[in-house]
N, C-alpha and C positions, 0 to 999 in steps of 0.2 A: 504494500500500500504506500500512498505517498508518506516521505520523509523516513519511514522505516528501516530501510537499507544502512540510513546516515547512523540512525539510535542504535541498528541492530549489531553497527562494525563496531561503535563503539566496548560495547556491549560482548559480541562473538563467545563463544568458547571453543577449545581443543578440538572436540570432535567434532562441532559444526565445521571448524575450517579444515578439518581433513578429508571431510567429505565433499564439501564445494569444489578442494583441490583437483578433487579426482577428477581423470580426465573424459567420463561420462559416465555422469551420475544415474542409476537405474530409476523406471518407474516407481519401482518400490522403495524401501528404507534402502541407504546406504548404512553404513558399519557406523555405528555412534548419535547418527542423525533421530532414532527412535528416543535415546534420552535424551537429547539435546529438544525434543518438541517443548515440554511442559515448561521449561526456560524460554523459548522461541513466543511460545501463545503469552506467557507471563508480559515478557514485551511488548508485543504488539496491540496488546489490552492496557500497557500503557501510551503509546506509539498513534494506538489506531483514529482514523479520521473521524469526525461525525458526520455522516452523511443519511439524511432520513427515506423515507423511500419515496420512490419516483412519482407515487400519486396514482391517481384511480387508472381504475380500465387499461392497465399493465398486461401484455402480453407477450410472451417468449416465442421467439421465431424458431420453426421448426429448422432442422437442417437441411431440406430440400427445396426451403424459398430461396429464392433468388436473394445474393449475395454481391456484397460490391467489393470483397475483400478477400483473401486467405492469408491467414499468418502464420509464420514459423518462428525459430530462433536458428539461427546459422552457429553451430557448433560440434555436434558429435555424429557418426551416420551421413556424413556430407553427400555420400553416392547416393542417400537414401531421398534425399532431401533434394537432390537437383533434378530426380526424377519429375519428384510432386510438382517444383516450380515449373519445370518443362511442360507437364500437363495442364497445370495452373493458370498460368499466363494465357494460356488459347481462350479462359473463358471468363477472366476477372480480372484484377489486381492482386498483385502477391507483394506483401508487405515482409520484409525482411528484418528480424532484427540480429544484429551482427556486432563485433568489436572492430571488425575493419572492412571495407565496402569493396576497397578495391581485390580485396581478397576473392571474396564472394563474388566478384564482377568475372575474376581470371577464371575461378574453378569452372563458374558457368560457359565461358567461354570456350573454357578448352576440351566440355564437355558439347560443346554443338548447340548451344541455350540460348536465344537471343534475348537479349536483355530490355525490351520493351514491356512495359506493364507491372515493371520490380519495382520498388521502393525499398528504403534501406533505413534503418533504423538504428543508428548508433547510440546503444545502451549496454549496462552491465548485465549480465545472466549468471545461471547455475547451471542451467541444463536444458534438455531442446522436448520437454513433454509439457509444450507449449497449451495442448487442450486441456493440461490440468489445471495451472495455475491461469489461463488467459480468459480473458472478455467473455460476457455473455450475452448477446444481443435482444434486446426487450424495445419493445412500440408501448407509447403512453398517448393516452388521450384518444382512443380507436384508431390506432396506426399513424397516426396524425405526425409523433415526434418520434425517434431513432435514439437510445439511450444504449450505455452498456453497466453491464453489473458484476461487481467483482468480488468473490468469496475470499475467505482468507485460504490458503494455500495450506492443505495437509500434510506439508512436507515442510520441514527447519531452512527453509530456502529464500533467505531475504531478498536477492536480486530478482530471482523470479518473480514472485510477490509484489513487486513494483512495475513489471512489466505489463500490466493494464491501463496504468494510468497513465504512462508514456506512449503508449498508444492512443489514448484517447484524448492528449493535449496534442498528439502528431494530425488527429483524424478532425482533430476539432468537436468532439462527438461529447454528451453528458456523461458523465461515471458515477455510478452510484457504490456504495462498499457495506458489505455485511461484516463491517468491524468490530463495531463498538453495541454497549448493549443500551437495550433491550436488541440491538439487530445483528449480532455480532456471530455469526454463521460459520463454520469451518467444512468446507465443500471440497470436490474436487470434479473437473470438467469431464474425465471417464465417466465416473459415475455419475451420469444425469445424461438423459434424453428426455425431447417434450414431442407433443405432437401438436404445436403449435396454436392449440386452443384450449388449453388450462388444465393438461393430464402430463403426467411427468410421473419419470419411474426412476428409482435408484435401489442399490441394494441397501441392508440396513447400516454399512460401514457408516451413512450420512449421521444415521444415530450413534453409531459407537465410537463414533469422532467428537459427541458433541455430550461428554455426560453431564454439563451444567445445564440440559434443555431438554426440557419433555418433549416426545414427540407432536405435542399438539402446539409447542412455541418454535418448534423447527417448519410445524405445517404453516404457520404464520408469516415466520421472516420470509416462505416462499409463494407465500401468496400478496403479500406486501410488496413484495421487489420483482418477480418473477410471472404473478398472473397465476399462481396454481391453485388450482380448484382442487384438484386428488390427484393426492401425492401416492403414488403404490411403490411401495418397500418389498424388498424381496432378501429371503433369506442370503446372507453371505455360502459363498462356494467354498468347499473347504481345499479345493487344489489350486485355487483361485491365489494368488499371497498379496495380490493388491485389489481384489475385492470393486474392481470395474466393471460396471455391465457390460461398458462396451469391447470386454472380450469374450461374449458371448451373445448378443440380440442387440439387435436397432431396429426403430422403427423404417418403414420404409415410406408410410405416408400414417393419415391417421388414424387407420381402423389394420393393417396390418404390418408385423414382427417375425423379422429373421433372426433366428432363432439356431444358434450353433446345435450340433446334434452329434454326440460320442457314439460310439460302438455300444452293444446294451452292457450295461455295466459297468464301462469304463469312466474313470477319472468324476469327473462333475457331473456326468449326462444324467445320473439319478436323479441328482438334487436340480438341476436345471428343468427337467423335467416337471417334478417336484414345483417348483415356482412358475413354469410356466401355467399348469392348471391350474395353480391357486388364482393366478392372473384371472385366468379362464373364467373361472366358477366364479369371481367377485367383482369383477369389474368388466364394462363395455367403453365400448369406443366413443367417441363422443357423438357419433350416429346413433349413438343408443343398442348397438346390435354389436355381436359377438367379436372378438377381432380373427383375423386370418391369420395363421401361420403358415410362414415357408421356414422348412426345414433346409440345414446347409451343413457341409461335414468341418466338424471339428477334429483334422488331422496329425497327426503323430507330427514329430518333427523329423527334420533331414535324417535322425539316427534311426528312426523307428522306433521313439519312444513317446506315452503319453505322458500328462503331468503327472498322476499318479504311481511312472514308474521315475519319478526325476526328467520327463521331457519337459520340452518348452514350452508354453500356452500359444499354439501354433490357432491362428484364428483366419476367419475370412470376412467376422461383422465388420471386424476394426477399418471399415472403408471409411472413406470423406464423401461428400457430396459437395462440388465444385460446378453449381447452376446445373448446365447438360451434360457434365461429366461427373463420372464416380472413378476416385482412386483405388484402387483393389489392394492391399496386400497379397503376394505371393509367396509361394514358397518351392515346390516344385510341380512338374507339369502330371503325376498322376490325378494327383485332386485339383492343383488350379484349372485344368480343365472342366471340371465338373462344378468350379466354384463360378468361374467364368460364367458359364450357362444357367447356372441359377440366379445370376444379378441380372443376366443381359435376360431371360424370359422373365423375370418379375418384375424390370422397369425398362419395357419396349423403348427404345428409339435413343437412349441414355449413350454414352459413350466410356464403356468399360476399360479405364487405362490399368493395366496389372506392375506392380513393382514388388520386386522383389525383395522378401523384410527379412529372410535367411537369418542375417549377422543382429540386426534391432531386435526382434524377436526373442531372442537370447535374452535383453533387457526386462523381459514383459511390457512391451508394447509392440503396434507396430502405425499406422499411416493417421490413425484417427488418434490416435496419441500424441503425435507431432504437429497438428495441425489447429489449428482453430480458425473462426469465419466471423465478418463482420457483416450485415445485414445492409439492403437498402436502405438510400434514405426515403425515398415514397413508396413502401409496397403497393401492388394493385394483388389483392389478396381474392385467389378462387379453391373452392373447399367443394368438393365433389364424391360424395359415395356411390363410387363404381356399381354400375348396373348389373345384377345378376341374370346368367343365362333365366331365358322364361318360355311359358308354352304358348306364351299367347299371339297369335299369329294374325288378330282381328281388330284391335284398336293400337293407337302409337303408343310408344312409349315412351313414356315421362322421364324427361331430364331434370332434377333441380340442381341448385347450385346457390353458394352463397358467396356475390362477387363482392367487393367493397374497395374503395381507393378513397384517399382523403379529399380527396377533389368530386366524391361522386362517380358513377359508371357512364358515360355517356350511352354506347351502346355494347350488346352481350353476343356473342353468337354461337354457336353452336353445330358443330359440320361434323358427319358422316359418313361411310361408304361401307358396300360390302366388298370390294376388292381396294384394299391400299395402292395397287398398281392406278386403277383410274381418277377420276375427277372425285370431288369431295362433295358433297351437295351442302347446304347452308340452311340453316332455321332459325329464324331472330327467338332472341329469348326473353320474355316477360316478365317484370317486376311480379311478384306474389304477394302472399300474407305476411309473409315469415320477413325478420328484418334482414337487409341487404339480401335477400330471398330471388331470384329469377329460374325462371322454368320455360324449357322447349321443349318440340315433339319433337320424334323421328319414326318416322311412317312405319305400320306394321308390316313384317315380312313371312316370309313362308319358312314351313319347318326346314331344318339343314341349311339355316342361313347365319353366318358369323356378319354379325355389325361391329365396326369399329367405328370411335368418334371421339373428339376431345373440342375442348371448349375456349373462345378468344375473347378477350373483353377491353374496351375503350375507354379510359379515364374522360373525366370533362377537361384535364390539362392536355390530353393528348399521348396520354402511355397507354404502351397495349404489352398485354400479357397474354400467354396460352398456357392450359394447362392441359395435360401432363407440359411440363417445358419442352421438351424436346419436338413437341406437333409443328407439325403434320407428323416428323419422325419416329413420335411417340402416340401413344393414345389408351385410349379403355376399350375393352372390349366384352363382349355378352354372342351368346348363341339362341340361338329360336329351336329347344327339341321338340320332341315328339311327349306325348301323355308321358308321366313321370311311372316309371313302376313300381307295385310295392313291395317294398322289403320282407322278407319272412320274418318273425318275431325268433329274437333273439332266447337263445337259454339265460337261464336264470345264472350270475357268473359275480362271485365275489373276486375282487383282481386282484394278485401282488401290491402289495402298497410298494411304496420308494418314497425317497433311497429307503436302502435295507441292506445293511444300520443305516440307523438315524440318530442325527443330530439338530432340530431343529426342524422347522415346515416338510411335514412328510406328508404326503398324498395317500387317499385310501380311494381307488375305480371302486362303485358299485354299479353293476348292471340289474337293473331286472327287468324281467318279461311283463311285469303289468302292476299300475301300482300297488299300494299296500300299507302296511305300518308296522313298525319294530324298531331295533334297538341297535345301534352300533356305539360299543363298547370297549376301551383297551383293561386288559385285565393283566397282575401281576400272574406268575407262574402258581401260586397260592389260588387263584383265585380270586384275590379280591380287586373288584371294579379300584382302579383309578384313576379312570376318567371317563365322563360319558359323550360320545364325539357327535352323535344324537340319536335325539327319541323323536315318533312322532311318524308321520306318512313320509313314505319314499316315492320321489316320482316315478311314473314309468320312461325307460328307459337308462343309460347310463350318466353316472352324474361324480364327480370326485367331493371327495366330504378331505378337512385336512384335520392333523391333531400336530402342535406344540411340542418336541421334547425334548427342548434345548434346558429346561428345567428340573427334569428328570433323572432319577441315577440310571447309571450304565449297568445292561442287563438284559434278562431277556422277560419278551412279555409277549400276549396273547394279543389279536384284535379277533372281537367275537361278532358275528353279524347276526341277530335272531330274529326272524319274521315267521309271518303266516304257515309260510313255507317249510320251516325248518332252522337248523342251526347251523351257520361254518365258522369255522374256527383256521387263526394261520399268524404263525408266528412274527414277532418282531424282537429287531435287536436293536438296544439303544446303547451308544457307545458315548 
């Protein structure tokens, strides 16, 4: 934060300065750096700014709006780092911060990089895991003004720590800071993704960083500064050792989540799992309806090994989104193949650049770690839940959409086709009920028909935006089948809970064939009930129920299912 750096050198200790020395600091703890914190936060609670929060109708830009910036820090991983600026530069401004320019000017040069679109920022650092400690981009007053927002850095790392605010006296932009209290926040830019309209998900590291503050004055400072309506927390991974979501799921727009995926059994996939359907079972999209998952492989590293046997946390979420490009980490070509084609089929028209994170990786990060993004200053903001394949083959189908710019929409459009190859066709789009609401048609079509279509819109100053970003190259798409068939009714089927062991948020599947009422139950090895996970009617069909046992002794114990039906019984082990 501002002035901090100046307090904190004074100030320093032994193993704060042995670790800053080093000549690339991990994402996680360096050697000394973990004692050195409660010294560091003692500081900076003297040190910190007062800055209050940015005022009403605060909203955090997702990572796939359009951006007028990408930032880095030019110091450790250079090869890793000139690739991104390489990709970067085609579709924004890449802000560089650095200790010397002309440095940075030669490497990119003699690396084939033209130097248009950089910017250079001479300031002091620690380390180059720029999305941890840097900016968080937020619109106040209904997108109206462009602010950023800086948490304190959960790492002993004063130079970083100030590298928001020098950015934002560089950009000319507001800075707002979760310092000092009652706002005074210890965050970190891994762990947070939003989807751009008041849902945001972190794991619980946000809490276990923060034991001066209930969870409901952490839900505060983020709703205060950031716009969050619901906050969803998610158990910590235990192969995980820095506890970032984003090395395993991102969102991809607002209602669907890519979602790393282990071998069954292996390393995290239990407990990721695990959290993904707690996700599932308690929370919707801001559509109000279920979210999507795409599954993606979470890969062994170059040795053949996973975190669980001592690999690396070899990932494929930890991408950027650079406007109509997404940066990939890689790693080698059996899975980056397969990782490749699951980004490029899940966001048509995009432009999948792959870089290889080999040697970073090693650190526990890789591309989304190094990066972070500075927002428009006008968005023209379009929010659209993709149309599900439908049978209906006799009236149009309804487009809404929720367009908005601070200037007003002038006009909305709306364009279609069943072959990408031909002409587009066009449908103006109508204000509705709903605020900043417009809706079009698109004519009904016959069975075995795929529509594709995305949507344009006009500010009243004259911006125009398309969404997906990449359209025409991009778009949404839906299919016209035939009568839906129906499913045979399922057996009756109590699942494997996971993980197993457990530590924390465990999942219990229950299926059944039709509903009912009874009892799920964990029992010690005695017998006796110690927790009841519930009573009461079970729906029909499958539904995940979770139990708690991060409080619990280590052991073994029963979960009992008893209904109409019968009784099943299947062990669990809490470690």
């Amino acid at each position: 934060m501002r002035h901090l750096y100046l307090i904190l050198s004074v100030f320093g200790t032994l193993l704060l300065n042995q670790a800053t020395a080093q000549s690339s600091l991990p994402a996680s703890f360096a050697p000394g750096e973990e004692q050195a914190m409660p010294a560091y936060l003692q500081q900076q609670r003297v040190a910190g700014i007062t800055t209050p929060p940015p005022g009403t109708e605060v909203r955090t830009m997702a990572e796939w709006e359009e951006i007028q910036a990408l930032t880095i820090t030019w110091t450790s991983y250079q090869s890793t780092l000139r690739e991104i600026v390489r990709a970067a530069r085609l579709e924004t401004q890449v802000y560089i911060v650095c200790s010397d320019s002309v440095v940075v000017k030669n490497y990119l040069t003699n690396g084939n990089v033209p130097l248009s679109n950089i910017h250079y920022i001479i300031a002091p650092f620690n380390s180059v895991w720029f999305r941890d400690y840097g900016q968080n981009t937020v619109y106040t007053a209904g997108d109206d003004s462009l602010a950023l927002v800086d948490w304190i850095y959960n790492r002993p790392r004063p130079k970083d720590d100030t590298i928001p605010s020098v950015l934002a006296r560089t950009m000319g932009i507001p800075l707002y800071e979760t310092t000092t209290a009652p706002w005074n926040l210890i965050h970190t830019g891994g762990n947070f993704m939003s989807d751009g309209f008041g849902t945001a998900f972190s794991s619980n590291l946000v809490v276990d960083e923060n034991p001066l503050l209930t969870i409901s004055q952490i839900d505060t400072i983020m709703k205060h500064f950031m716009g969050i309506d619901t906050y969803i927390k998610m158990q910590v991974l235990p192969y995980d050792g820095i506890h970032h979501i984003d090395m395993h799921m991102k969102l991809l727009d607002e209602e669907t989540l890519l979602v790393g995926q282990y071998p069954v059994g292996v390393a995290d996939g239990p407990q990721i799992e695990a959290n993904l359907q707690f996700v599932l079972s308690n929370y919707n999209s801001v559509y109000g309806t279920p979210y999507k998952v795409v599954r993606i492989p979470m890969p062994p590293d170059q040795w053949g090994d996973y975190p669980d046997q001592n690999g690396d946390y070899t990932t494929y979420t930890n991408a950027v989104f650079v406007n109509k490009t997404v940066i990939l980490p890689t790693y080698y070509q059996q899975y980056d193949t397969t990782a490749i084609r699951i980004w490029e089929e899940s966001l048509p028209g995009y432009n999948v650049v792959p870089v290889n994170c080999n040697t970073i990786i090693q650190a526990s990060g890789a591309i989304h770690c190094i990066t972070h993004s500075v927002g428009v200053e006008d968005p023209l903001i379009i929010r659209h839940q993709a149309l599900p394949n439908t049978t209906n083959t006799t009236t149009p189908y309804q487009v809404d959409a929720l367009i908005r710019h601070r200037s007003g929409i002038q006009t909305a459009t709306l364009y279609w086709t069943t072959d990408t190859a031909q002409a587009w066709q066009t449908a103006s789009m109508s204000t509705n009920a709903q605020p900043d609401g417009f809706t079009g048609f698109i004519p009904a079509q016959p069975v075995g028909t795929t529509i594709f279509y995305y949507i344009e819109a006009t500010s009243v100053s004259g911006k125009t935006q398309v969404r997906p970003m990449p359209a025409p190259a991009g778009w949404w798409k839906f299919k016209v089948t035939g009568p839906l068939a129906v499913a045979p009714t399922a057996a009756p089927e109590f699942k494997p809970a996971y993980p197993n062991p457990s530590h924390g948020i465990t999942c219990i599947p229950v299926n059944m064939p039709e509903a009912g009422s009874g009892q799920l139950i964990m029992t010690d090895m005695t017998g006796r009930v110690v927790q009841v996970i519930h009573t009461g009617s079970f729906a029909q069909g499958e539904r995940n129920y979770f139990v708690d046992t991060a409080a619990m002794s280590p052991g073994a114990y029963h979960l009992v299912l008893q209904t109409e039906k019968g009784r099943t019984v299947q062990p669990l082990m809490v470690r």
